[in-house]
PAZAPA-4460 file (N, C-alpha, C; in steps of 0.05 Angstrom, whole numbers, plus 32768, in hexadecimal, padded with zeros to 4 digits):
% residues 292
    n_x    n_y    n_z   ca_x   ca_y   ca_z    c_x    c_y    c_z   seq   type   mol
   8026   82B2   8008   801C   8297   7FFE   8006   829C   7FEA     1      X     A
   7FF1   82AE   7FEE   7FDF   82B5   7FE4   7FF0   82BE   7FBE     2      X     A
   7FFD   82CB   7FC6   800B   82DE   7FA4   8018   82C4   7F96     3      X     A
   801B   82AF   7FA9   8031   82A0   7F98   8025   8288   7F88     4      X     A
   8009   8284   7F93   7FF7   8276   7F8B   7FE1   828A   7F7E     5      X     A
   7FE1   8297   7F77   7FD4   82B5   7F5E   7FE3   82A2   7F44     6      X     A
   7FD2   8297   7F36   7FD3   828A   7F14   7FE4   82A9   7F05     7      X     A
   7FF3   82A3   7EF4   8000   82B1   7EE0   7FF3   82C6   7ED3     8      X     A
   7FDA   82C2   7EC7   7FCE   82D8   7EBC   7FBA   82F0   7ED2     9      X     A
   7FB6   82DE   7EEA   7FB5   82FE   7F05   7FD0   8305   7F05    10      X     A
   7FE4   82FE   7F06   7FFB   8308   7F13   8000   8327   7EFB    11      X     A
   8000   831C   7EE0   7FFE   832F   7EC7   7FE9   8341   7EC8    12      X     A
   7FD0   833B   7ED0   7FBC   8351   7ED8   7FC7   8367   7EEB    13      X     A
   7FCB   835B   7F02   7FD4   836E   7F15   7FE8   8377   7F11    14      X     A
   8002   836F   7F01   801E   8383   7EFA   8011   839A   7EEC    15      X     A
   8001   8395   7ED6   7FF8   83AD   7EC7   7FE6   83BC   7ED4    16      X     A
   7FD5   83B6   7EDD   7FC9   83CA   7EF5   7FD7   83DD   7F04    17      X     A
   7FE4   83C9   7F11   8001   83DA   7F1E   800E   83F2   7F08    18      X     A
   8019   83EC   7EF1   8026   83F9   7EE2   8012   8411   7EDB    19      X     A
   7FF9   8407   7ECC   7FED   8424   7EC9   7FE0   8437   7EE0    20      X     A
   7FE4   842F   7EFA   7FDD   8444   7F0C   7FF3   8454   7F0C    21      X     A
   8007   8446   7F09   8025   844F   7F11   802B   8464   7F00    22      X     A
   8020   8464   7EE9   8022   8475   7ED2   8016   8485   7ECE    23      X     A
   7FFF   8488   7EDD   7FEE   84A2   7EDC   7FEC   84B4   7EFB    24      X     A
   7FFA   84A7   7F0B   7FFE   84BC   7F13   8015   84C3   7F17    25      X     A
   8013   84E1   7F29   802E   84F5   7F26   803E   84EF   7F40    26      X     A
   8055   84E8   7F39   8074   84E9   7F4E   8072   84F5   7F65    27      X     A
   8070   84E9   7F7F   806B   8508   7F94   808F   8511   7F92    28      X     A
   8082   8535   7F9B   809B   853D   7F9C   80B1   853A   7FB2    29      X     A
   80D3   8538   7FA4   80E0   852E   7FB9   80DF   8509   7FB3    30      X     A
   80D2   84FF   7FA2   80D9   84DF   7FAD   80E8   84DF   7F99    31      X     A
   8100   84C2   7F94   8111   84BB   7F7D   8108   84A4   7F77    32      X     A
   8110   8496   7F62   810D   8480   7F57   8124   846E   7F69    33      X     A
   8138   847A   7F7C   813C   8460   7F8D   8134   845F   7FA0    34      X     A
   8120   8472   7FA6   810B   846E   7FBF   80FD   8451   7FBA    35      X     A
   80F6   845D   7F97   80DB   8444   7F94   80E7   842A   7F8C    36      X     A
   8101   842A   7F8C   8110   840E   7F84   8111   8401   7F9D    37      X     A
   811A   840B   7FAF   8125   8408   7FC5   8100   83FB   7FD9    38      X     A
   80F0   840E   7FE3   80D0   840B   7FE3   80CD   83EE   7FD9    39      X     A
   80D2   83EE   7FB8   80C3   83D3   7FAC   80D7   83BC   7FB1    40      X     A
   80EC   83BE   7FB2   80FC   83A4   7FBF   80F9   839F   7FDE    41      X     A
   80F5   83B2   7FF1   80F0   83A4   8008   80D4   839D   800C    42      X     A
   80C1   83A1   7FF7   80A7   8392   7FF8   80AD   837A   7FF3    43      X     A
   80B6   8379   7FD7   80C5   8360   7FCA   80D0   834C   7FE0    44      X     A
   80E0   835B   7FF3   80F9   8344   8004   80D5   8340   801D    45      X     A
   80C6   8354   8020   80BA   8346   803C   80AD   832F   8025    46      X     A
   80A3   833B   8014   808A   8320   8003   809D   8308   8003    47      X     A
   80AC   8303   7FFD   80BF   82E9   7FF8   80C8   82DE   8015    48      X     A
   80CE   82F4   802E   80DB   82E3   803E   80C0   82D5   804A    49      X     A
   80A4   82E3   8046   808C   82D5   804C   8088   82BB   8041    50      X     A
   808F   82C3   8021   8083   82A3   801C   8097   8290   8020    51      X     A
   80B3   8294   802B   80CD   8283   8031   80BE   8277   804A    52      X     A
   80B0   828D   805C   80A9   8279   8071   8095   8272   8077    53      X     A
   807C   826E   8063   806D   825D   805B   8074   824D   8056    54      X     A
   8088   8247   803D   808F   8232   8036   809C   821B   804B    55      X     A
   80B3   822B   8059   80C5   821A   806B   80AD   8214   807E    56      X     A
   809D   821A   808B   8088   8215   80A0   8079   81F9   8090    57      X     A
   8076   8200   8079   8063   81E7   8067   806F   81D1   8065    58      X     A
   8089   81D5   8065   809F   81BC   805E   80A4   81B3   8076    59      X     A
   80A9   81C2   8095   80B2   81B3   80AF   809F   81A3   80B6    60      X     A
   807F   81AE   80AE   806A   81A8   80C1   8061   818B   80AC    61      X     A
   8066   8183   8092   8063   8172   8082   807D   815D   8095    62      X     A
   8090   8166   8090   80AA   8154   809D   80A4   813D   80B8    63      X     A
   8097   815A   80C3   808C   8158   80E6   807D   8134   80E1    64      X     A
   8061   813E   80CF   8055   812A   80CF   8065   810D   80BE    65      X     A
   806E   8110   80AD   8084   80F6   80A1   808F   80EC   80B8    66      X     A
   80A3   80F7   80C8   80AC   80E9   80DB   809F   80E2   80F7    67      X     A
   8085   80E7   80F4   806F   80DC   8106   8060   80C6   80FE    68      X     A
   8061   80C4   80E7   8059   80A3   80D4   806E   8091   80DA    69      X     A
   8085   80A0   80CD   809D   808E   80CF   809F   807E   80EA    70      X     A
   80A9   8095   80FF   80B0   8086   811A   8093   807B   811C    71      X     A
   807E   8074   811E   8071   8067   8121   8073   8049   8110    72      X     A
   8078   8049   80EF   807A   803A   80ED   8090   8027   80ED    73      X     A
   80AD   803F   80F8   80C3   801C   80FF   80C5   802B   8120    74      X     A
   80B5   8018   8122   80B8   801F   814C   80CA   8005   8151    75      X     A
   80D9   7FEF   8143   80EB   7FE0   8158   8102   7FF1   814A    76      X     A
   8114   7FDC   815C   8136   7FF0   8156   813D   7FE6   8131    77      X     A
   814F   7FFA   8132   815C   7FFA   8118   816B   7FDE   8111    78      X     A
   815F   7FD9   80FF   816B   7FBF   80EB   8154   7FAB   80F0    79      X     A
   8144   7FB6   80FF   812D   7F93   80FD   8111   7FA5   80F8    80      X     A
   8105   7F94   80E6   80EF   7F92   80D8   80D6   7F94   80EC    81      X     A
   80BC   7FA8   80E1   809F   7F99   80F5   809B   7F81   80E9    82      X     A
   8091   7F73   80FF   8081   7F5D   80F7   8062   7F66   80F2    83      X     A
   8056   7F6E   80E3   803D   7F77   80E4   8031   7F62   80E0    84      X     A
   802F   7F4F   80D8   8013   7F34   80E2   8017   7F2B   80FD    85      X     A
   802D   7F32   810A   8036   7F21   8124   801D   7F3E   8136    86      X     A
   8027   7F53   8133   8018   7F66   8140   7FF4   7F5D   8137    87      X     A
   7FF2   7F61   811E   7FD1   7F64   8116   7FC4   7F42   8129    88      X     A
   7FD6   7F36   8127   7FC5   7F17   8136   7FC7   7F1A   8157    89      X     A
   7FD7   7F29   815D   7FD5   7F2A   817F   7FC2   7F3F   8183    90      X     A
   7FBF   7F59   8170   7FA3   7F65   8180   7F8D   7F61   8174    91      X     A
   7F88   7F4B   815C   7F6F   7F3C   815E   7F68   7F2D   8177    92      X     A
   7F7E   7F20   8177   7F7A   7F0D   8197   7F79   7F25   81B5    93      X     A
   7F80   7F35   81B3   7F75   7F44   81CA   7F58   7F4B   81C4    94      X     A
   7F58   7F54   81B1   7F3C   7F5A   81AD   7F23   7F47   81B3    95      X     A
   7F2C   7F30   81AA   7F19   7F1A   81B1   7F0F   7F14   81CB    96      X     A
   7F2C   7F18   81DB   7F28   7F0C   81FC   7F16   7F1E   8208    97      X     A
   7F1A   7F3C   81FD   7F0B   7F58   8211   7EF4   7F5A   8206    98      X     A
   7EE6   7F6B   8218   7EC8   7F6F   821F   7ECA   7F86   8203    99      X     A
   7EB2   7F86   81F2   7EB4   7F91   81DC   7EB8   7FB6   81E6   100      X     A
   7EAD   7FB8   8201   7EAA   7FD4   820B   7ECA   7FE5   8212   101      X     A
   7EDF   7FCF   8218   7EF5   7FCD   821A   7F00   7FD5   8204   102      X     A
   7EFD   7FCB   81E7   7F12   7FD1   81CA   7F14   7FE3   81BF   103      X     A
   7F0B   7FFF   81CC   7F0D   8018   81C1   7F34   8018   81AC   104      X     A
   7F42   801F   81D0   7F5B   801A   81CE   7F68   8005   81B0   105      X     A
   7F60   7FEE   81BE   7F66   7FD5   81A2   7F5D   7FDF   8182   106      X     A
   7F43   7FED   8183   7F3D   7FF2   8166   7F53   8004   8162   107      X     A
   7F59   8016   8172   7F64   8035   8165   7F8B   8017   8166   108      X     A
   7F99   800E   8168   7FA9   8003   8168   7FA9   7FF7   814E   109      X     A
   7F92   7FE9   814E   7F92   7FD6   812C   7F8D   7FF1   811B   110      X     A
   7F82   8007   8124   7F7B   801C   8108   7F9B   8026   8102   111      X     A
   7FB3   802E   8118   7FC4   8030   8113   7FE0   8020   8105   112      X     A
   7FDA   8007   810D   7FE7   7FF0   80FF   7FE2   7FF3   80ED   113      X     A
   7FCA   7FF3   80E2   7FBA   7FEB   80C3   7FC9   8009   80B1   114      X     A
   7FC7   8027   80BE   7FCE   803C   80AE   7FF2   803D   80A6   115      X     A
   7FF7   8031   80C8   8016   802D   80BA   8020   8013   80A2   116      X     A
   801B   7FFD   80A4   8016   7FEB   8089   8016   7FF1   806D   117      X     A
   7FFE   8002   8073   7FF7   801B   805F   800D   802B   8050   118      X     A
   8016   8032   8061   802A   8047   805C   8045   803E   8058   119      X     A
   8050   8026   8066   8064   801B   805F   8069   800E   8048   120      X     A
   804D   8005   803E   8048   7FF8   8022   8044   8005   8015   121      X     A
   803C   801C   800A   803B   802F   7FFD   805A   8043   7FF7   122      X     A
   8067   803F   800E   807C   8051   8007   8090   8042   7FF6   123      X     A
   8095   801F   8004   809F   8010   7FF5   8094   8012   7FD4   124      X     A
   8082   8007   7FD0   8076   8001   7FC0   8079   8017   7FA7   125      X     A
   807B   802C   7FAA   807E   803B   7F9A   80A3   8042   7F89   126      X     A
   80A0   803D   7FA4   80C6   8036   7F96   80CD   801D   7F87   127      X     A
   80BF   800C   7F8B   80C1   7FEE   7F74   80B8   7FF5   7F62   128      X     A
   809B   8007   7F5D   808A   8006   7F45   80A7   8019   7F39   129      X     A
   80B1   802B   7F45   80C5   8044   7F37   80D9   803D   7F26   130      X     A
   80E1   8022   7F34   80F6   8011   7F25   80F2   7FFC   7F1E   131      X     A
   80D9   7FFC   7F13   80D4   7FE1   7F08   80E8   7FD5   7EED   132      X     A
   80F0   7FE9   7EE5   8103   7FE4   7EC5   811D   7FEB   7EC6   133      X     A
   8125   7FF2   7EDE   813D   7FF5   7EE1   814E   7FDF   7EEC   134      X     A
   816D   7FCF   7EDE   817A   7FBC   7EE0   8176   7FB7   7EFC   135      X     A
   817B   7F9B   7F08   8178   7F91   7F1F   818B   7F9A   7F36   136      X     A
   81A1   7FA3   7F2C   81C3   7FAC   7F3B   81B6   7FCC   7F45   137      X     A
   81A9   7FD3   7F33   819D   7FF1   7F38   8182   7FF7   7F41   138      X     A
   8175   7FDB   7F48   8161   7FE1   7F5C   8166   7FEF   7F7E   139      X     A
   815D   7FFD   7F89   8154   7FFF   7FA0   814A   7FEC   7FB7   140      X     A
   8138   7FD8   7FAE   812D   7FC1   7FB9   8130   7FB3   7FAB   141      X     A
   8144   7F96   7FAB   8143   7F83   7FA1   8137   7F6B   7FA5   142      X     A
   812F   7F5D   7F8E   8117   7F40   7F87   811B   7F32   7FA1   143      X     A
   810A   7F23   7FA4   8118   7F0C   7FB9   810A   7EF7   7FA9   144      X     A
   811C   7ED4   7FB1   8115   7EC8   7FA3   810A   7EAE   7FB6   145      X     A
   80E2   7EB5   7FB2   80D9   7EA7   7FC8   80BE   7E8F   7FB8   146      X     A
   80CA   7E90   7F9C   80B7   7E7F   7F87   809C   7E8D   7F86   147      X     A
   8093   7E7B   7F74   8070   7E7A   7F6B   8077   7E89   7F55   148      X     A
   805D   7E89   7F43   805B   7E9A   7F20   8050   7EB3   7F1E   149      X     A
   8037   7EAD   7F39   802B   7EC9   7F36   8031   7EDE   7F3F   150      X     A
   803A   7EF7   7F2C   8042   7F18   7F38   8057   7F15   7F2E   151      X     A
   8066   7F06   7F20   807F   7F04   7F18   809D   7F0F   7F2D   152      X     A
   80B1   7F21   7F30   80BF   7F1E   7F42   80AF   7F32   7F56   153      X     A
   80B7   7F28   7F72   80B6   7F22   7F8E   80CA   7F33   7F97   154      X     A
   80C4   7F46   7FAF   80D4   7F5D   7FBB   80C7   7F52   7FDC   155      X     A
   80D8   7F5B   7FEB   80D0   7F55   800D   80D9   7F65   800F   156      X     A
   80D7   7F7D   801F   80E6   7F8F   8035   80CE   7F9A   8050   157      X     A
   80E2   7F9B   8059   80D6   7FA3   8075   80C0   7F8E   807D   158      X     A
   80C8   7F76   807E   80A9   7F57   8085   8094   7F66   806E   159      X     A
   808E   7F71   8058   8089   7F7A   8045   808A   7F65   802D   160      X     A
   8072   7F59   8024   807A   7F4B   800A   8067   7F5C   7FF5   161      X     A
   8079   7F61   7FD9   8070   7F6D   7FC4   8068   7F56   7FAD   162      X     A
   8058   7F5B   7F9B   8053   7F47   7F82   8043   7F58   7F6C   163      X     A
   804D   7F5E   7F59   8045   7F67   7F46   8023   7F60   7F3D   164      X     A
   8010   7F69   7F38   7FFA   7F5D   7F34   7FFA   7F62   7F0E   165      X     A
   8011   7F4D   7F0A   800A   7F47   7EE1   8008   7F2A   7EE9   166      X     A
   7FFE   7F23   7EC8   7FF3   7F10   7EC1   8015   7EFA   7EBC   167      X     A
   800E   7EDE   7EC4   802B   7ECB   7EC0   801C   7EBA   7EAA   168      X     A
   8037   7EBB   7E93   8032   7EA2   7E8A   8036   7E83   7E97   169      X     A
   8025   7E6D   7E9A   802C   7E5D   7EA1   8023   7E41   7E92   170      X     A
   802C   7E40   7E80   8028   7E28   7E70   8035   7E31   7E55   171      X     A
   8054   7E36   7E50   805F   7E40   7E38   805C   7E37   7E25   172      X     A
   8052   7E1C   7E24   805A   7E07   7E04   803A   7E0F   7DF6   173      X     A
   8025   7E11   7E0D   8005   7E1C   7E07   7FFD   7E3A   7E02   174      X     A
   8015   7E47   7E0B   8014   7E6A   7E09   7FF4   7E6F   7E16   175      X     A
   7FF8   7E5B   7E32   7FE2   7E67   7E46   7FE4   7E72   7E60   176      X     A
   7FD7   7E8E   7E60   7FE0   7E9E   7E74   7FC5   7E9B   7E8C   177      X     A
   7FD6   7EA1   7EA9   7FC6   7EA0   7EBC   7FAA   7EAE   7EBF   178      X     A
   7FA4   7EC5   7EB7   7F91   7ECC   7EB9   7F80   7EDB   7EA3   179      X     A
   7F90   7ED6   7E82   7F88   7EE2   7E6A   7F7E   7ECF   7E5D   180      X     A
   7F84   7EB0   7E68   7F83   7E95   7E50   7F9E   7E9A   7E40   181      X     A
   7F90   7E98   7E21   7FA3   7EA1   7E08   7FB0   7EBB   7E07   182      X     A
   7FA8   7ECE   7E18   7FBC   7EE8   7E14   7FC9   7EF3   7E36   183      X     A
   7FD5   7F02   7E2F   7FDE   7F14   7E48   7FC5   7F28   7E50   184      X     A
   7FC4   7F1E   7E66   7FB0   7F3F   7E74   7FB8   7F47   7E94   185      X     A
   7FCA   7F59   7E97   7FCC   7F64   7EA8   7FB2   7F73   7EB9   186      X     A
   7F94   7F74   7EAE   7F86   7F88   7EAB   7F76   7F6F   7EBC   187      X     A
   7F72   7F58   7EB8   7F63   7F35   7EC9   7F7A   7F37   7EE1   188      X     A
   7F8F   7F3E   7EE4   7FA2   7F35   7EEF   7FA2   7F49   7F0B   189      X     A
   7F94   7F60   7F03   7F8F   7F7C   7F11   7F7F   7F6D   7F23   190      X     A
   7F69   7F6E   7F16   7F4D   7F64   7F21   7F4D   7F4B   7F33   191      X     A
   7F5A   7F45   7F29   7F64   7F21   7F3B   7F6E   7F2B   7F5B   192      X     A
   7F80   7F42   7F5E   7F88   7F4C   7F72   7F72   7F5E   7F81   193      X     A
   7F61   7F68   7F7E   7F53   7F78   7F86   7F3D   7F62   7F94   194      X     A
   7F31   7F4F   7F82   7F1E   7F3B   7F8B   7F36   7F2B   7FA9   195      X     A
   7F50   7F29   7FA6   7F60   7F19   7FB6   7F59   7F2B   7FD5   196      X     A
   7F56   7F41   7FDA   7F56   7F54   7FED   7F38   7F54   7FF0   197      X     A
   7F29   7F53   7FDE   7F06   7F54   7FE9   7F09   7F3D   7FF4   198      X     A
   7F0E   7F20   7FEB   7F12   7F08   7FF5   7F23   7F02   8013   199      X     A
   7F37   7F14   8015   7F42   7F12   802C   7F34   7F20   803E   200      X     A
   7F26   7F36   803F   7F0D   7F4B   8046   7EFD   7F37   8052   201      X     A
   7EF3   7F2A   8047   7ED8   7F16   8043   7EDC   7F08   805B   202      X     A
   7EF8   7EF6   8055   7EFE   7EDF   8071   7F01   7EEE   8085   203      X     A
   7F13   7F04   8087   7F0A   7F0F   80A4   7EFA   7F14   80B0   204      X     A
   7EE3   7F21   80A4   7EC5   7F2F   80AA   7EB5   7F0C   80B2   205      X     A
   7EC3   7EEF   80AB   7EB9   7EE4   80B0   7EB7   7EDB   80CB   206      X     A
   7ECC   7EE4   80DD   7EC9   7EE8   80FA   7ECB   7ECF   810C   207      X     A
   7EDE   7EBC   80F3   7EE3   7EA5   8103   7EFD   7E9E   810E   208      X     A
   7EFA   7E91   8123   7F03   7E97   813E   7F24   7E7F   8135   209      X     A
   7F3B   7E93   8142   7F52   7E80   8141   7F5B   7E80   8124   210      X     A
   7F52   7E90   810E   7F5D   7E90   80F1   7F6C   7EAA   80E9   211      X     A
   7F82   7EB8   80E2   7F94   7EC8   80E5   7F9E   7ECE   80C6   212      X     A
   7F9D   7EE2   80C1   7F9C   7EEF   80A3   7FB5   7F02   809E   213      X     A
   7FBF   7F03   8089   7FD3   7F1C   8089   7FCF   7F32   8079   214      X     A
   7FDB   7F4B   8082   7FD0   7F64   807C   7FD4   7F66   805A   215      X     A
   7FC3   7F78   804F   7FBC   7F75   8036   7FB8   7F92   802F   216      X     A
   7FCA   7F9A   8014   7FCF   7FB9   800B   7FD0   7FB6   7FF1   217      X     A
   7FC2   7FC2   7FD7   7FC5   7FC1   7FC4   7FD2   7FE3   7FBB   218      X     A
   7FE2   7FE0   7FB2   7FF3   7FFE   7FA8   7FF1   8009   7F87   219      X     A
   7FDD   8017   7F81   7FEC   801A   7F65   7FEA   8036   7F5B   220      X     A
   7FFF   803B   7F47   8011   8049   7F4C   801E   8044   7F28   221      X     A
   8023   805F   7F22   802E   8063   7EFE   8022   8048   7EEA   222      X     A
   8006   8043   7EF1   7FF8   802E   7EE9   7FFC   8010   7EE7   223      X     A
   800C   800C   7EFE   8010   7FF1   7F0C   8009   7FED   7F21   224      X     A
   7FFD   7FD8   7F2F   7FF3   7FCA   7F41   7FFB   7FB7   7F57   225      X     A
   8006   7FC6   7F6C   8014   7FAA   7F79   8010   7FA9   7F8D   226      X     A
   800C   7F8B   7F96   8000   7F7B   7FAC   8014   7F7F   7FC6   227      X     A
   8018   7F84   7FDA   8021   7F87   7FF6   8017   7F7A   800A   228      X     A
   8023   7F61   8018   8017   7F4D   8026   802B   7F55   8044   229      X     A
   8021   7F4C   805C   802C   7F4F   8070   803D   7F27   8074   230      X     A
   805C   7F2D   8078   8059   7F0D   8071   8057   7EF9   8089   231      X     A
   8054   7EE6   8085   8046   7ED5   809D   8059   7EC3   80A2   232      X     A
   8063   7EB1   80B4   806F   7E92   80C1   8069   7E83   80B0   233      X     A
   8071   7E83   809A   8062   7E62   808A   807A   7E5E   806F   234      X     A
   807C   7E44   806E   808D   7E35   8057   8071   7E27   8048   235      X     A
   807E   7E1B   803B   8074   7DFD   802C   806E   7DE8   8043   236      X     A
   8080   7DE6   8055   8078   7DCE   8068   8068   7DD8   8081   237      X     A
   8055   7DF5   8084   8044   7DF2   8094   8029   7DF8   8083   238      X     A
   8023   7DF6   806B   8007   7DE9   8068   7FF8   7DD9   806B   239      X     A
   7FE6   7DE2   8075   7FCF   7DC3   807E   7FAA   7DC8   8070   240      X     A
   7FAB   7DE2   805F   7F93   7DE3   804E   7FA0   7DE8   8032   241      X     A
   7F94   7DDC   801E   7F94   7DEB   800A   7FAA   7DE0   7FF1   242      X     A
   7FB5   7DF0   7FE8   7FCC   7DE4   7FD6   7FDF   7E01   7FD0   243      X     A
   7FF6   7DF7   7FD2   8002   7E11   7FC5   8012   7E03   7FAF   244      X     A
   800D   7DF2   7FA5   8023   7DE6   7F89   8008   7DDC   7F6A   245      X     A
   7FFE   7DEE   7F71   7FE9   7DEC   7F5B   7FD3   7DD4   7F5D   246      X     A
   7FCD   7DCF   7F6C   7FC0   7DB7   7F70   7FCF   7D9A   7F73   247      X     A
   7FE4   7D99   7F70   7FE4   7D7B   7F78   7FE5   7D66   7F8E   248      X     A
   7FE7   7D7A   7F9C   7FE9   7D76   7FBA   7FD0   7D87   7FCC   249      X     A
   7FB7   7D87   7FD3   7FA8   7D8D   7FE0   7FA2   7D8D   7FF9   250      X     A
   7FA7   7D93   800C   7FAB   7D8E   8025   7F8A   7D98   8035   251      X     A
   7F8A   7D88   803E   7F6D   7D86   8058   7F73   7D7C   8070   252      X     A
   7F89   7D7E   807E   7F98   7D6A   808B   7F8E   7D67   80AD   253      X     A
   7F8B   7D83   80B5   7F83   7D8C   80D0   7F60   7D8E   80D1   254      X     A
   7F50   7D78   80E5   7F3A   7D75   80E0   7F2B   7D92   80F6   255      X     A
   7F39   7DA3   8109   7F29   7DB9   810B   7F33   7DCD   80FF   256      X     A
   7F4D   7DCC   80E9   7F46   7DE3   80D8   7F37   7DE3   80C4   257      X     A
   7F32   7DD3   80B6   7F25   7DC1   80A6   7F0F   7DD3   80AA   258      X     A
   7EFB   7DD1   80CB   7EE6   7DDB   80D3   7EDE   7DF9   80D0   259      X     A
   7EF9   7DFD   80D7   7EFB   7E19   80DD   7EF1   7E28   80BA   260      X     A
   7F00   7E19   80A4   7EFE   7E1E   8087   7EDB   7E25   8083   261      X     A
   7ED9   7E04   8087   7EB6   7DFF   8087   7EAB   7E1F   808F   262      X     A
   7EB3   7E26   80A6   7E9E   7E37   80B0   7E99   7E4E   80A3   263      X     A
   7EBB   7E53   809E   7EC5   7E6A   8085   7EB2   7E69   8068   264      X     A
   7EB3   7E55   8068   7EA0   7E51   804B   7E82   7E54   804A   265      X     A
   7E7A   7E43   805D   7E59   7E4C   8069   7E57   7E63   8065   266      X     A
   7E63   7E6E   8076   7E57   7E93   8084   7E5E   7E9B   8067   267      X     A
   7E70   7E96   8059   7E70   7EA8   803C   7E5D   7E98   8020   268      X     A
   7E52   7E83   8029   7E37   7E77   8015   7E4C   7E68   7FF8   269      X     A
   7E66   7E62   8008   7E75   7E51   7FF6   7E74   7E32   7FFB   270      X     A
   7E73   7E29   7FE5   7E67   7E0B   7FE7   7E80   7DFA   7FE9   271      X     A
   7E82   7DDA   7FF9   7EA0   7DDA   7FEB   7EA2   7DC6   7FDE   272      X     A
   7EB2   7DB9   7FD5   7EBF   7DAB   7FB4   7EDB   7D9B   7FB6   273      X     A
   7ED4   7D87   7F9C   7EF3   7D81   7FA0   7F03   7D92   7F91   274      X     A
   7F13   7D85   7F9C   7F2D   7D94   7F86   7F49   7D89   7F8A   275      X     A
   7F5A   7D92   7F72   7F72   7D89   7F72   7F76   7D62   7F65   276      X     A
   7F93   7D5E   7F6A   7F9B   7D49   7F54   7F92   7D33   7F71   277      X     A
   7F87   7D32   7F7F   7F83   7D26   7FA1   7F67   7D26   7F9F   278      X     A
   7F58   7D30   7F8D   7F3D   7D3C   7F92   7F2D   7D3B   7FAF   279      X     A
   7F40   7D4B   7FBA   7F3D   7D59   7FDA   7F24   7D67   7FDE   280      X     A
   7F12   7D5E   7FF3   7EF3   7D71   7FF9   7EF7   7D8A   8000   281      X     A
   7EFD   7D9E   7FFD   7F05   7DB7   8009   7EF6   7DCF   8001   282      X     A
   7EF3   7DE0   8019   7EEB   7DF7   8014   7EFC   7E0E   800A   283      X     A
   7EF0   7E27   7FFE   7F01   7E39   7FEE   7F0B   7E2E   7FDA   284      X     A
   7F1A   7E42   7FCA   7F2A   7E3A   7FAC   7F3F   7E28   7FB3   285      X     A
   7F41   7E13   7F9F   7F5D   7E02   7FA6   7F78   7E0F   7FAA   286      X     A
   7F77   7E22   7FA0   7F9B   7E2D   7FA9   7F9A   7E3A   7FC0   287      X     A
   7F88   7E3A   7FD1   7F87   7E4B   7FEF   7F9E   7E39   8000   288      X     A
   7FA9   7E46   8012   7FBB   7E3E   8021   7FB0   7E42   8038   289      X     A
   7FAC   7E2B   8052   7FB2   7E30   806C   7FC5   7E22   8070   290      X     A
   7FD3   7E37   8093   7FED   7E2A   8096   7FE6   7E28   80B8   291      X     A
   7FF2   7E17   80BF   7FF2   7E1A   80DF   801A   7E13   80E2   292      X     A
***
């Protein structure tokens, strides 16, 4: 292992070293030149069958651990999906009920959920960024078509939602884009995603009670950026905060989630406002969605 990782110009040091000892001195008597052929190839065959089984040892024990991620992260049977928000909201809720001296167990559970996520979104994720330009028939993971502008096309696999973090035009006849104004910027559009995950960060750490979040992975990768959401129970017809159609519709509908928002906003020193074509009193940004 050691010789095979020796940079090119030691390896050339030491052949000639080798060569001019070899050359000054004298032949013992009685040896042949297929003594020393013979000598220098079964050095040759032990050096190589060594680093054969370095190598093969490097590659089983790499393998070993892949399929220790893996089976960990599809532990139901073959052909069905984790639910990873269904998991992350039942051992918040354990966690809640037990004595904090109790959650050793529960932390090390959510640290493992959270690394497999990780890893499932990352493995995906890198295979979309790979074929990002390659025809749709010849993708690997194909679009799914679940609306909205931002991230442009939409991939799900494995309860896995993907979204591109570029900039959408949305107002064609104005050539005004979502997060550049007048131009394209993929580079606001980055940043937009990164603040989306400190923001989802934020509400959790806000530690209010009965509000349920989905897992959140940013991937990037051959200098693209993509968002990985764990996906959750929800349509269009179970919102009751917020707006998901650009404002025209605002929803405040449920008066203790409503509360629950409030409190969300307090503890983070956010004030609240109207908003939308309803001019609805609400806390957070108008396109926030709660769903029950």
């Amino acid at each position: 292992y050691q010789r095979r990782v020796r940079g090119p110009l030691e390896m050339q040091k030491e052949e000639n070293a080798y060569t001019d000892a070899y050359a000054v001195e004298a032949e013992p008597e009685g040896s042949s030149d297929t003594s020393n052929d013979e000598s220098e190839e079964s050095e040759e065959n032990e050096e190589s069958n060594s680093q054969g089984s370095t190598n093969r040892d490097r590659e089983e024990n790499q393998e070993q651990k892949t399929k220790e991620v893996v089976g960990r992260v599809s532990t139901h049977p073959l052909g069905r999906a984790r639910d990873w928000s269904k998991e992350f909201q039942e051992i918040l809720d354990q966690i809640s009920l037990n004595d904090e001296s109790d959650n050793g167990p529960l932390y090390e559970k959510l640290s493992n959920l959270a690394s497999d996520f990780v890893y499932a979104a990352t493995t995906y994720g890198k295979i979309i960024i790979s074929e990002r330009y390659l025809p749709l028939e010849q993708k690997t993971i194909k679009t799914s078509s679940i609306g909205g502008i931002a991230g442009g096309d939409k991939f799900i696999v494995q309860n896995i939602l993907f979204k591109f973090a570029v900039d959408s035009l949305i107002a064609v006849n104005l050539g005004l884009w979502m997060y550049g104004g007048k131009q394209n910027s993929d580079r606001l559009a980055s940043k937009a995603a990164s603040h989306d995950l400190k923001g989802l960060i934020s509400f959790y750490n806000s530690k209010v009670e009965e509000l349920y979040y989905p897992l959140m992975a940013l991937i990037d990768y051959r200098g693209f950026r993509l968002i990985a959401l764990s996906i959750l129970p929800i349509n269009k017809t179970t919102i009751r905060y917020g707006s998901c159609d650009g404002g025209k519709i605002v929803h405040s509908d449920i008066p203790a989630l409503n509360e629950k928002m409030k409190r969300v906003g307090e503890n983070l020193n956010l004030k609240g406002h109207r908003s939308g074509y309803s001019n609805t009193f609400i806390y957070m940004p108008g396109d926030i969605e709660g769903h029950m």
